[in-house]
C-alpha positions as CSV (number, residue, x, y, z in Angstrom):
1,X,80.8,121.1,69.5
2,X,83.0,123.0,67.7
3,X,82.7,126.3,65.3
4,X,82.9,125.1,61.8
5,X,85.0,128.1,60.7
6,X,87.7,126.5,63.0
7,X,88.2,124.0,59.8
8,X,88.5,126.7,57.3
9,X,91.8,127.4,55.3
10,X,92.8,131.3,55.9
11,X,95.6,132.7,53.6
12,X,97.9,136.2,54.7
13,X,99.3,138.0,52.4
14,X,102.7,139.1,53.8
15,X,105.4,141.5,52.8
16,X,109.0,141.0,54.2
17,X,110.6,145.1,54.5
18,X,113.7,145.7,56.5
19,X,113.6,147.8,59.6
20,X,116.1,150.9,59.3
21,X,117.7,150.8,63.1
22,X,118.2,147.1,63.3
23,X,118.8,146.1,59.6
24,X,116.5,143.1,60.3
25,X,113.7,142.1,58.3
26,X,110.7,141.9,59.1
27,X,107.6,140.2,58.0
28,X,104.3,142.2,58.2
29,X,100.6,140.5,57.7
30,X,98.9,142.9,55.4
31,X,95.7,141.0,54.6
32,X,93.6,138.1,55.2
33,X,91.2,136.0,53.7
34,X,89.5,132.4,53.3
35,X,89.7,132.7,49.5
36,X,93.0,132.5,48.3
37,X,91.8,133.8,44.9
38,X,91.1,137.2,47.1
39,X,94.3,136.8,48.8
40,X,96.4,136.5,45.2
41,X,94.6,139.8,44.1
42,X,95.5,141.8,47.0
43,X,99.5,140.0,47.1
44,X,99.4,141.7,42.9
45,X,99.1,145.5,44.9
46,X,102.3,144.2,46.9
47,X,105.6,144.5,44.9
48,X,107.4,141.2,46.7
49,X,104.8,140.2,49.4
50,X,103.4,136.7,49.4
51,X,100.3,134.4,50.0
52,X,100.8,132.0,52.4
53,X,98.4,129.3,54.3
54,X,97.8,129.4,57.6
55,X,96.7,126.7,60.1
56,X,93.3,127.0,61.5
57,X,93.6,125.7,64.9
58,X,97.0,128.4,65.7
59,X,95.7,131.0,68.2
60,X,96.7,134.1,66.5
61,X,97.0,132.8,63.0
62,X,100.4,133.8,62.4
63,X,101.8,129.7,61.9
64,X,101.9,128.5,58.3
65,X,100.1,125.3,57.9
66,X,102.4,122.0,57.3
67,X,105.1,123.7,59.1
């Protein structure tokens, strides 16, 4: 049987900053949580991150969910 946090919704709050020797930008997961109220709070601390949804079921919770 499966664990029943497996079904949960987590959300990331990510900030996109551009690295300085390849002029690429790059996204960074600063926080995590399965409240997206908690989430929103901490994105407010983080001048142009955002909150996004992740799927469940992807191994190192990086995928967005619907994607």
């Amino acid at each position: 049987m499966p664990c029943a946090c497996q079904s949960k919704k987590k959300f990331e709050v990510v900030t996109t900053q551009t690295d300085p020797k390849t002029q690429q930008p790059k996204e960074r997961v600063v926080f995590s949580s399965q409240h997206k109220s908690v989430a929103d709070g901490v994105a407010k601390r983080y001048p142009g991150s955002v909150v996004r949804e992740v799927d469940p079921k992807a191994k190192n919770g990086s995928t967005p969910a619907g994607k």
